[in-house]
C-alpha positions as CSV (number, residue, x, y, z in Angstrom):
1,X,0.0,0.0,0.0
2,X,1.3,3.6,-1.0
3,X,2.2,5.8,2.0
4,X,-0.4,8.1,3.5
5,X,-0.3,11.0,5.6
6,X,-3.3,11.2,8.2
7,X,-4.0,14.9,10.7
8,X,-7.5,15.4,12.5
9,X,-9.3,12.6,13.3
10,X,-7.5,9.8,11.8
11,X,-4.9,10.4,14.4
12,X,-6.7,8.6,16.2
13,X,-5.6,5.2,16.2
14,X,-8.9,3.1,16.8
15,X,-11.0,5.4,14.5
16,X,-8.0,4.6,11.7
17,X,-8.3,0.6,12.4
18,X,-12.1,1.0,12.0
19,X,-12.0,3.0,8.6
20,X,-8.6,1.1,7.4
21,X,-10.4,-1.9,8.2
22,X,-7.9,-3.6,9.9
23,X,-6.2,-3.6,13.3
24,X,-3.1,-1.2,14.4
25,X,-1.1,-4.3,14.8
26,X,-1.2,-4.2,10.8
27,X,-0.7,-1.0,10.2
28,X,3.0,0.1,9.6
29,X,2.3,3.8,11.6
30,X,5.2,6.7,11.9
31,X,4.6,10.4,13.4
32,X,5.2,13.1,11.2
33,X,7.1,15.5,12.1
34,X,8.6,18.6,11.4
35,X,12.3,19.3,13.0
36,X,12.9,22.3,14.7
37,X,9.1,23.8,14.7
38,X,6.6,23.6,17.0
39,X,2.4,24.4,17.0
40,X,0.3,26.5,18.8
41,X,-3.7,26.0,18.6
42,X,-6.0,28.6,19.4
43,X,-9.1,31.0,18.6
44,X,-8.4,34.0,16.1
45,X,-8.6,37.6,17.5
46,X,-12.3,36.9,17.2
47,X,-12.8,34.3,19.2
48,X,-14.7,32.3,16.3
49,X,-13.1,30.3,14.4
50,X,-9.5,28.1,15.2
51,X,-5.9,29.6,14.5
52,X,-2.9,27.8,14.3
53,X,0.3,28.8,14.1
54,X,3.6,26.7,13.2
55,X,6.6,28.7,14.5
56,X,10.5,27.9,14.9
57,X,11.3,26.2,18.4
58,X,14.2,28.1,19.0
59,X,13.0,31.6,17.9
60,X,16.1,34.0,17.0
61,X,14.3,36.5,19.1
62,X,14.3,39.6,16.7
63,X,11.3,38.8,15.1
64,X,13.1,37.6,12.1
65,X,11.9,34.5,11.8
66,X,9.6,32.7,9.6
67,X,6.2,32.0,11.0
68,X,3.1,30.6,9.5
69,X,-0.2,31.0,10.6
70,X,-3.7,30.5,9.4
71,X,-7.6,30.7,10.3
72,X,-10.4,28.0,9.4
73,X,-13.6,27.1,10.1
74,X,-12.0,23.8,11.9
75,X,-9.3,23.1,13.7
76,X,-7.6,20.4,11.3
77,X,-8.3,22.5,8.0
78,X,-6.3,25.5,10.1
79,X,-3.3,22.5,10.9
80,X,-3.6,22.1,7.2
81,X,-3.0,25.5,5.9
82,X,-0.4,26.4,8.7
83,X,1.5,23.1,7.4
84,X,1.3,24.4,4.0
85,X,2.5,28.0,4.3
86,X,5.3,26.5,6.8
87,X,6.6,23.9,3.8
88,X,6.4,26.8,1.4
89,X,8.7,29.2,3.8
90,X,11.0,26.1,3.7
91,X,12.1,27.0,-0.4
């Protein structure tokens, strides 16, 4: 089977067995991650709708460094678009 990258709800590992169809003992599982950044999860200025924020671990301090954040109507589709602005910093 190819390999698949799962956020949200299918981090959950007895939801995954139920919708992979088999049990976790069968399923070859690895946490992504991202060296050297970190998340932050919370409510936009708002107070409506989720923010997240993926930011350096080790901030310089100055300001200077890259930061991604994003706003969405649910918490995993804000994960998302952090990830994605955080990948694209990367280039």
């Amino acid at each position: 089977m190819a390999d698949l990258f799962f956020y949200g709800t299918l981090c959950h590992v007895p939801l995954l067995e139920r919708v992979l169809g088999r049990p976790a003992a069968e399923i070859a599982l690895s946490p992504a991650v991202l060296p050297g950044w970190a998340w932050h999860v919370g409510h936009g200025a708002r107070g409506i709708f989720p923010y997240a924020s993926l930011h350096p671990k080790c901030p310089a301090g100055d300001g200077s460094e890259p930061r991604a954040e994003a706003t969405a109507p649910t918490v995993p589709l804000a994960l998302l678009q952090a990830l994605v602005k955080a990948l694209l910093l990367k280039d």
